[in-house]
N, C-alpha and C positions, 0 to 999 in steps of 0.2 A: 366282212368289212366292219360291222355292229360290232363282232369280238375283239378286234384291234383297236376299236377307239375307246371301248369299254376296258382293254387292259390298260393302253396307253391314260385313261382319264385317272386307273386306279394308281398308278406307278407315280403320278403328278401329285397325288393326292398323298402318296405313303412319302413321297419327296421331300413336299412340304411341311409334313407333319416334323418329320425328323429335320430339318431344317430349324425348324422354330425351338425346338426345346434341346438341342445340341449343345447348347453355352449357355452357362447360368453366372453371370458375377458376382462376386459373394467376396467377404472377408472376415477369413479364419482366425482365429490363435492357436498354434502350434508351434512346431520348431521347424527350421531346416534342418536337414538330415543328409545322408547319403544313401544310394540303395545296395552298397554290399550291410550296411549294419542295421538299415530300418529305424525302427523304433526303438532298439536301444543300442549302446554302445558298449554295454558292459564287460562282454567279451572282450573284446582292445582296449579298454579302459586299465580292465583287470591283471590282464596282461603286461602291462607298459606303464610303469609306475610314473606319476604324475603327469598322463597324459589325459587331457579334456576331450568331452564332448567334441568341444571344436574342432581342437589339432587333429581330431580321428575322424571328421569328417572331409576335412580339408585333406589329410592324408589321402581316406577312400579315393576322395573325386582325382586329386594325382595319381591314381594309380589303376585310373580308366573307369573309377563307380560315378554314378551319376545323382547329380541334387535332385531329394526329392523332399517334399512335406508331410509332416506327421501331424495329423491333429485327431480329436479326439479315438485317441486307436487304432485308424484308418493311414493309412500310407499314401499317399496322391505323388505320383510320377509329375515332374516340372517339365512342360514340352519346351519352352525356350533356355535352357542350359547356361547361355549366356549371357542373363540378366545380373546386371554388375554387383547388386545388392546381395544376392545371393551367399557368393565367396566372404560379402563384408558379415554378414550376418551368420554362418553355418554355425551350427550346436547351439543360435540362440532361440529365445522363445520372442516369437514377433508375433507382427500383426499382419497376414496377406493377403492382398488383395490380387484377384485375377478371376479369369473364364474358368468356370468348371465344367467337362464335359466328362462324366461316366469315373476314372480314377486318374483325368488329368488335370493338371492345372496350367494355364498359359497367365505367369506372372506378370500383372500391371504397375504393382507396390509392395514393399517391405517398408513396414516399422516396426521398431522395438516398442517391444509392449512396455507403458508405461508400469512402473512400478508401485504397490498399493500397500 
């Protein structure tokens, strides 16, 4: 009986640990992106004479890839797909705000990074 409440106190304990640091809110500067092309687009860029960042992200995600975030190097997959800024924003470089948990992000905000 000692060993089940002893495992049970430990399970409650590893619970709440990972509970607490599972989401971190933060806000990056990066680009939206897609996840067939990542972090660059040069490939279909290069390919597709005078086609943008943009229109090749906005292609990908038509064609079943999905929005994700690049910022310094690092790729973060967008758990909510359907935040509306996204689409207005893809190939730009903004400012985003949202949950970080491990290499996802659950988007709160998009703005365009002011220009300097």
């Amino acid at each position: 009986m000692k060993s089940i409440l002893k495992s049970l106190a430990i399970v409650g304990l590893v619970a709440g640990f990972a509970a607490s640091v599972s989401a971190a809110t933060t806000t990056m500067s990066g680009v939206i992106s897609d996840s067939m092309c990542g972090a660059s687009h040069a490939k279909m860029t290069a390919g597709h004479a005078g086609m943008t960042d943009r229109a090749c992200a906005l292609a990908c995600v038509k064609a079943g890839g999905k929005y994700v975030f690049v910022a310094d190097g690092k790729v973060y997959n967008i758990a909510n797909q359907s935040f509306a800024d996204l689409g207005k924003n893809a190939g730009e470089t903004v400012n985003l705000t949202g949950d970080v948990s491990g290499d996802t992000i659950t988007v709160s905000k998009v703005a365009m990074e002011k220009k300097k």
